[in-house]
N, C-alpha and C positions, 0 to 999 in steps of 0.2 A: 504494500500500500504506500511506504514509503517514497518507492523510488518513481511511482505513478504519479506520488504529489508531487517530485520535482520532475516533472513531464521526459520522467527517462523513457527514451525508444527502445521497445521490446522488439526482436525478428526473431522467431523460432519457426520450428520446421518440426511435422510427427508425420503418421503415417494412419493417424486416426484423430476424430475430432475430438474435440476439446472434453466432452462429456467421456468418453471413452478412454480418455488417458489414466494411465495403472488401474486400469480393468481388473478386478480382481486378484489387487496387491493387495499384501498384507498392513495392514491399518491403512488401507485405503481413504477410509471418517477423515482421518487426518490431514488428504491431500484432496477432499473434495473443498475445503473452504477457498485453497488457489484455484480450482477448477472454475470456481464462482467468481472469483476477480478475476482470472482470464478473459471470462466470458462479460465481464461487465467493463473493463478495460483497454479490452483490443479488440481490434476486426480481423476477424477468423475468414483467411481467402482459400478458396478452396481450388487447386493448382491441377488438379485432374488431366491428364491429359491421354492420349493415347499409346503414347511407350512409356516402359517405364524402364531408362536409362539405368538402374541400379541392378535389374537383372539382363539387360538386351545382349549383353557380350560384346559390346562397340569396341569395346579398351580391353584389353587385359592386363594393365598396370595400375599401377597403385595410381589412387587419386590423388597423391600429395608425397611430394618430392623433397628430402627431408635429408642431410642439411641442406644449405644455400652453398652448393659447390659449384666448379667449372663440370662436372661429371654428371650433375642433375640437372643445369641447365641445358645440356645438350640433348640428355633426355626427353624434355618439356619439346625442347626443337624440334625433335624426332618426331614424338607423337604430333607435335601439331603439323609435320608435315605429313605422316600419316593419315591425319583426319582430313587433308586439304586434297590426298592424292598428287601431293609433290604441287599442286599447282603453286604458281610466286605471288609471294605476298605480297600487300601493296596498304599503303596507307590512306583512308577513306574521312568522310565528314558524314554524321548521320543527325535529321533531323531530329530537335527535342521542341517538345511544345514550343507556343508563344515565337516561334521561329528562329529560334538560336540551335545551333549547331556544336556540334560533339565529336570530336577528331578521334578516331581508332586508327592506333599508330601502326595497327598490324591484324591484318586478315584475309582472307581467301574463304571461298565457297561455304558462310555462314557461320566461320570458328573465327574470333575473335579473340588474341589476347594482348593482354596490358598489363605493365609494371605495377607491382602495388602502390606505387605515388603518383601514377599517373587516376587511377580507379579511384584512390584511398584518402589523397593527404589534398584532394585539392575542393573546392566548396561546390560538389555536387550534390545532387538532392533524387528526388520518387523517380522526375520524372526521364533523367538522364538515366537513369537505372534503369525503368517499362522502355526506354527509345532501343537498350541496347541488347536488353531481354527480348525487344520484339524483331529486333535485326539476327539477331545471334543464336545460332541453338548451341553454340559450344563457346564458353570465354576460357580464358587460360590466363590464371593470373599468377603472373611472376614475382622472384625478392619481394618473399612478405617476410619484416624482420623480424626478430622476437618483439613481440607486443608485451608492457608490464605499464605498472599507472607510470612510470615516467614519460611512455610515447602519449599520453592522452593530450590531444589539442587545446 
């Protein structure tokens, strides 16, 4: 409740609704009072779509490429030229509301990626996020560093 009052932004992700979470966990009583501010708190979007990329077998690598070496970047390269069919990457502008424009330093045939300060450190907002979500079925985000409360803006 606290951090609601100071209008912190929640994003979480499940794979059931709000009412449904720890289904028949033990002392459940306990975690249905957050269930009730969830639901009274946030707007619950429901992302449904017709793959579901977590079982398709697109990848067979790990999601996240751990440390920040010259050996996992090229990894990252790899796969994203994997995912492009080798086509050359090229740097593009995509529209975001109100008519301003969103440079993606890097993409080919719908894979999109970007450094984490290009994504992260700079004052974007919703709807630069839905422009690139709706452009993109695959981002790849690169040098994301350790995050701890001294990186906080």
């Amino acid at each position: 409740e606290c951090l609601y009052a100071l209008n912190v932004v929640t994003v979480a992700t499940s794979n059931r609704q709000p009412d449904d979470l720890y289904l028949n966990g033990l002392q459940r009583h306990l975690f249905v009072p957050f269930i009730h501010l969830l639901k009274d708190e946030c707007e619950v979007i429901n992302l449904d779509g017709d793959t579901d990329y977590r079982t398709s077998g697109t990848l067979s690598h790990n999601s996240y490429l751990c440390p920040l070496n010259n050996e996992n970047k090229e990894k990252l390269d790899k796969l994203f030229e994997t995912l492009t069919g080798g086509t050359k990457a090229t740097s593009t502008e995509i529209g975001v509301r109100q008519g301003r424009r969103l440079t993606v330093p890097k993409q080919a045939k719908g894979v999109a990626m970007f450094d984490f300060e290009e994504l992260c450190s700079r004052p974007l907002g919703g709807a630069d996020y839905m422009s690139i979500a709706e452009n993109f079925h695959t981002i790849f985000l690169r040098d994301i560093p350790t995050l701890n409360i001294d990186s906080r803006a």
